[in-house]
C-alpha positions in Angstrom: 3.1 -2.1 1.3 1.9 -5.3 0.0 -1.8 -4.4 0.6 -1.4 -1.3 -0.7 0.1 -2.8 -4.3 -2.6 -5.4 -4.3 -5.6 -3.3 -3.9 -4.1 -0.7 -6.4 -2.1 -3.7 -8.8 -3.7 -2.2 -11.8 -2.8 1.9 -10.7 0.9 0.3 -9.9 0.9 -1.9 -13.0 -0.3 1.6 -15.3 1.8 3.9 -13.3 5.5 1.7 -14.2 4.5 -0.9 -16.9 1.7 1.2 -18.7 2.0 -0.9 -22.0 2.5 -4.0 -20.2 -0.9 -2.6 -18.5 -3.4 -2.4 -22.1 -2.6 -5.8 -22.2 -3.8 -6.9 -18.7 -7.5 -7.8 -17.8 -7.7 -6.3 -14.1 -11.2 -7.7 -14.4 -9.3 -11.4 -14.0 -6.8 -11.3 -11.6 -6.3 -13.1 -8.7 -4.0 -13.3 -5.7 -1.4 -16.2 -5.2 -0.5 -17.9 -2.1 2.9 -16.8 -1.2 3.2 -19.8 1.2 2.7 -22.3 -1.3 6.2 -22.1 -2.3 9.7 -24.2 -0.9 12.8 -24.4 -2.2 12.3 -28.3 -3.3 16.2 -29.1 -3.2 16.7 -28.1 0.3 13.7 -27.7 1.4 13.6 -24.1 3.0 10.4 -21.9 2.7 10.6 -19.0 0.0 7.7 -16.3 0.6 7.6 -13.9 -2.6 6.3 -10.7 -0.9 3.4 -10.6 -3.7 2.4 -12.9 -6.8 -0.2 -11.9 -8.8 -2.2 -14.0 -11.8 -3.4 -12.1 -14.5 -5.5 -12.8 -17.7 -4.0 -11.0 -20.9 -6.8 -9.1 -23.2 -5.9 -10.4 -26.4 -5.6 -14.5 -24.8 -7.5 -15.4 -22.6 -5.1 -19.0 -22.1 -2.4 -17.2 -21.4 -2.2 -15.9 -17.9 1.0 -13.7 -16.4 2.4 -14.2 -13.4 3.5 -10.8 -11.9 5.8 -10.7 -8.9 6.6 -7.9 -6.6 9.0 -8.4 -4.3 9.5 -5.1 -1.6 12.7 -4.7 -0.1 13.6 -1.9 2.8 17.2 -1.9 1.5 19.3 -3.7 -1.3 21.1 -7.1 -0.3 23.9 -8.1 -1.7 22.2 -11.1 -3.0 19.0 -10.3 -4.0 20.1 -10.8 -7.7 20.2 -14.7 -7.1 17.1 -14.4 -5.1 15.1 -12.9 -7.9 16.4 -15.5 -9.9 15.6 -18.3 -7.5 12.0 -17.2 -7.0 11.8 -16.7 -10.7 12.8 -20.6 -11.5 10.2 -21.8 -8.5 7.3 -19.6 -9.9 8.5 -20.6 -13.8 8.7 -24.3 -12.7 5.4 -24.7 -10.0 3.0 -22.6 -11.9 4.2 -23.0 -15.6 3.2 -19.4 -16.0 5.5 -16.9 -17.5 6.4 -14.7 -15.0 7.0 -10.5 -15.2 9.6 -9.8 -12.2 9.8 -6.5 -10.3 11.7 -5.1 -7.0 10.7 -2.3 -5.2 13.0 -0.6 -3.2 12.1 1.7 0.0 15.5 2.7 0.4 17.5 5.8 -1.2 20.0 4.9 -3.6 19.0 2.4 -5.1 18.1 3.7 -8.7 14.7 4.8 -9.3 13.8 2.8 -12.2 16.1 0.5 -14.1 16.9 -2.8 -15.4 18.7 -5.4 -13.3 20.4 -8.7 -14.3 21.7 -11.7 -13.0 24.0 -14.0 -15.2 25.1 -17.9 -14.3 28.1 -18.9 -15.4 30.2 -21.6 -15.8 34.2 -22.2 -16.7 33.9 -18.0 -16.8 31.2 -18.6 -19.8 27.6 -17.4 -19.6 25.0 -19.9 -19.7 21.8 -18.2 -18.5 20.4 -14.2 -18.4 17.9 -13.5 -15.8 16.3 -9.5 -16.5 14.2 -7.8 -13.8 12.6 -4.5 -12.9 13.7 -2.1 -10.1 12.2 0.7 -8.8 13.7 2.6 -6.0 11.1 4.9 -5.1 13.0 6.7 -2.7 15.3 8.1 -5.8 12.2 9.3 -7.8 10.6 12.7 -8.4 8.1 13.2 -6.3 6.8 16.6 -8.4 6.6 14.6 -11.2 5.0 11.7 -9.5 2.1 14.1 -8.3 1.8 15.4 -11.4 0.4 12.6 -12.8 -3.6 11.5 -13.3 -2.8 8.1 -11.0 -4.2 7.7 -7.2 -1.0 5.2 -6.5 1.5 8.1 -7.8 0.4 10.6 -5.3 0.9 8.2 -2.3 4.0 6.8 -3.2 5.4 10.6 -3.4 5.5 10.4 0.3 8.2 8.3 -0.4 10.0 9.9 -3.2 12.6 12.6 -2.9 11.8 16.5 -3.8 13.9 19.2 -5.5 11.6 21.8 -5.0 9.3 21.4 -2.1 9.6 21.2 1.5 8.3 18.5 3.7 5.1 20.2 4.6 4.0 21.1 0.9 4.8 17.5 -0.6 2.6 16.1 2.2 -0.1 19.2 1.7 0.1 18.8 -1.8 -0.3 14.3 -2.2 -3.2 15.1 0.5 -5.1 17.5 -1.8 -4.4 15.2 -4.8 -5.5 12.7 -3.0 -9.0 14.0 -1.5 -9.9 15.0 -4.9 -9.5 11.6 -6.8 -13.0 10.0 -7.5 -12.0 6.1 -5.8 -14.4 5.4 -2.9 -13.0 6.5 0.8 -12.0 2.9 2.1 -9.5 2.6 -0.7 -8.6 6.5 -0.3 -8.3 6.2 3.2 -5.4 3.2 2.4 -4.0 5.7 0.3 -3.9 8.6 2.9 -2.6 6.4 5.7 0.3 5.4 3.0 1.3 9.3 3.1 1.0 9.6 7.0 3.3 6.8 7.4 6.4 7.3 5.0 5.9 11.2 5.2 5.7 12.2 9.0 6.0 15.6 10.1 6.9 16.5 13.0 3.9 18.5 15.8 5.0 22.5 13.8 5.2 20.9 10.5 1.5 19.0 10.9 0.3 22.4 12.5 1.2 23.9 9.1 -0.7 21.4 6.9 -3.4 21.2 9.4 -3.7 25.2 8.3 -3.0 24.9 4.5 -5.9 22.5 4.5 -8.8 24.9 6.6 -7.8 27.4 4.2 -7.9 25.4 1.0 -10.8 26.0 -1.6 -10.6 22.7 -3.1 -10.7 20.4 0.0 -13.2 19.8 3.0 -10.8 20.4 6.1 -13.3 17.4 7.7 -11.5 15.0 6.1 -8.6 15.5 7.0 -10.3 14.9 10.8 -9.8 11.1 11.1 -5.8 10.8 10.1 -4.8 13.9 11.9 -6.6 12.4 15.2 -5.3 8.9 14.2 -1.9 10.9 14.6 -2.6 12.5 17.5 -3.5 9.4 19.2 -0.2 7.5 18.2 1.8 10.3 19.5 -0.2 10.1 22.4 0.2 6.3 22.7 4.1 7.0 23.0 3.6 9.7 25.5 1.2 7.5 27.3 3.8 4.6 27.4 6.4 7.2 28.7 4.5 8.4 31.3 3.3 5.5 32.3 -0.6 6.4 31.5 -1.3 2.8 30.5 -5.7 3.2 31.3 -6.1 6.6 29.2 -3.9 5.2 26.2 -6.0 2.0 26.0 -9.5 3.8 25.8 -7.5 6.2 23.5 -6.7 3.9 21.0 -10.0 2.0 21.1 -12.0 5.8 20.8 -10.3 6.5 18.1 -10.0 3.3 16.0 -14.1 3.2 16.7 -14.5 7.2 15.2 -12.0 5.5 12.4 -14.5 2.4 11.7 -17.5 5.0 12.0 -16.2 7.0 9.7 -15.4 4.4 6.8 -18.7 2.7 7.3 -20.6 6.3 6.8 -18.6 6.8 3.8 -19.2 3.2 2.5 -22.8 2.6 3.4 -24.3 6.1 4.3 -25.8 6.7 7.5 -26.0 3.8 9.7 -28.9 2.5 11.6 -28.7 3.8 15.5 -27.6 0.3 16.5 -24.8 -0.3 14.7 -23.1 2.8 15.9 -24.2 1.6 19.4 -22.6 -1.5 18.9 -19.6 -0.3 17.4 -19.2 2.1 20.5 -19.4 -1.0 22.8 -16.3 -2.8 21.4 -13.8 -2.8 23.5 -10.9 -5.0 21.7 -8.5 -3.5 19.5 -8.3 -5.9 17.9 -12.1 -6.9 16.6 -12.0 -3.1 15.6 -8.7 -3.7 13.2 -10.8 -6.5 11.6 -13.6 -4.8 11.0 -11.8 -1.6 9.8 -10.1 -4.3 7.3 -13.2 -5.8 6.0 -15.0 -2.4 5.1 -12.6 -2.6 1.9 -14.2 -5.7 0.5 -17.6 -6.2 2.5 -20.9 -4.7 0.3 -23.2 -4.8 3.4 -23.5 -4.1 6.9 -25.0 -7.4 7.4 -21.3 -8.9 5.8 -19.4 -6.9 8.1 -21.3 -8.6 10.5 -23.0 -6.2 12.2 -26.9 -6.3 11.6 -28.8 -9.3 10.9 -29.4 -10.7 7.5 
């Protein structure tokens, strides 16, 4: 989730904080090491999940820190956490700093104000305010209604009043295909929706149909998530059965059509040897870095795979 809010900071910072947003140049942000941080009185590591540096329009000294910290579930503690992380940001970077926690987890508020107070003698002596947004207690109808990319991809997460399963996913798909960002960063935003919304086999089936018979949508694209599916429920099947050979070369096949498929979208068609080469890799892994680097690289030759 991380990657997700960092390559879409200025959809998520529009879609929550819209007039904090006018006042943001996205043209002049930057990404800060979380590592770089330690609890200096005691010494233990503190690793913000994602700290962001951005430039305000109307200054250009005066740079906001903005902090996004994801949790799976509430803690009881993440109050003083917040706070903690907010005094080590405050104190190393001399930035002023704009807090927010997202929750994955239901119950936990949608979006609302959060506070922690230190006190002394039973007196208050300091106020710390933060964000929360618990997507899981969100509309997702009225998420999906709206003109942002990052809305209809974090309605996979959101809860529905009024449609089922296989309709919120059908209908954050369509949104999605029809947006106008370029298909690496859709493809993020797809794979955001097949992970927090799966279906089961019957209720893929059914959006699997909806999409062939859809007016607005090429059912081709739906080709390379549906197989990327199929292939991790294969993986499991493969594991249970024991098929270890035929799940290998399954995964590899299909993170290759995966990479194939990005590249033709990024760069158009590729030169016969690069497709030859791509179809020669037989590490998992080098494909995962090279399905990663089509996001950022503007050449074959940086991806690495022809010649300057």
């Amino acid at each position: 989730m991380e990657k997700i809010l960092w390559q879409f900071f200025a959809e998520f910072m529009d879609l929550f904080f819209s007039e904090v947003a006018q006042r943001l140049d996205f043209n002049r942000i930057k990404l800060i090491d979380k590592e770089l941080f330690t609890d200096l009185p005691e010494g233990a590591r503190r690793e913000p999940d994602l700290i962001v540096e951005a430039h305000t329009v109307d200054d250009e000294i005066e740079i906001v820190l903005v902090h996004i910290e994801i949790q799976a579930k509430r803690e009881k503690n993440i109050s003083h956490r917040m706070w903690e992380y907010y005094c080590l940001l405050r104190l190393r970077l001399k930035r002023p700093v704009f807090p927010v926690v997202v929750y994955l987890e239901k119950g936990t508020g949608g979006f609302s104000q959060a506070e922690y107070t230190d006190t002394i003698f039973g007196q208050a002596i300091n106020t710390f305010h933060y964000t929360v947004i618990g997507l899981p207690d969100l509309s997702a109808e009225e998420y999906l209604a709206k003109e942002n990319v990052l809305a209809a991809a974090l309605s996979a997460l959101m809860r529905s009043d009024r449609m089922d399963r296989v309709m919120r996913k059908f209908r954050a798909w369509e949104r999605l295909m029809r947006s106008p960002v370029d298909e690496a960063r859709k493809h993020l935003l797809l794979d955001v929706v097949e992970r927090y919304l799966e279906l089961s086999e019957s209720e893929a089936e059914e959006v699997r149909k909806m999409a062939k018979s859809s007016k607005v949508l090429d059912p081709g694209e739906y080709v390379t998530i549906f197989e990327e599916r199929a292939l991790r429920k294969g993986r499991k099947l493969g594991r249970q059965e024991g098929r270890q050979e035929g799940k290998v070369e399954g995964v590899l096949q299909g993170k290759r059509e995966a990479l194939l498929h990005l590249l033709q979208r990024r760069f158009g068609e590729l030169p016969e040897g690069v497709a030859a080469r791509i179809e020669g890799i037989e590490n998992a892994s080098e494909l995962d870095i090279l399905i990663n680097r089509v996001l950022d690289a503007r050449s074959l030759a940086e991806m690495g795979l022809m010649e300057v």
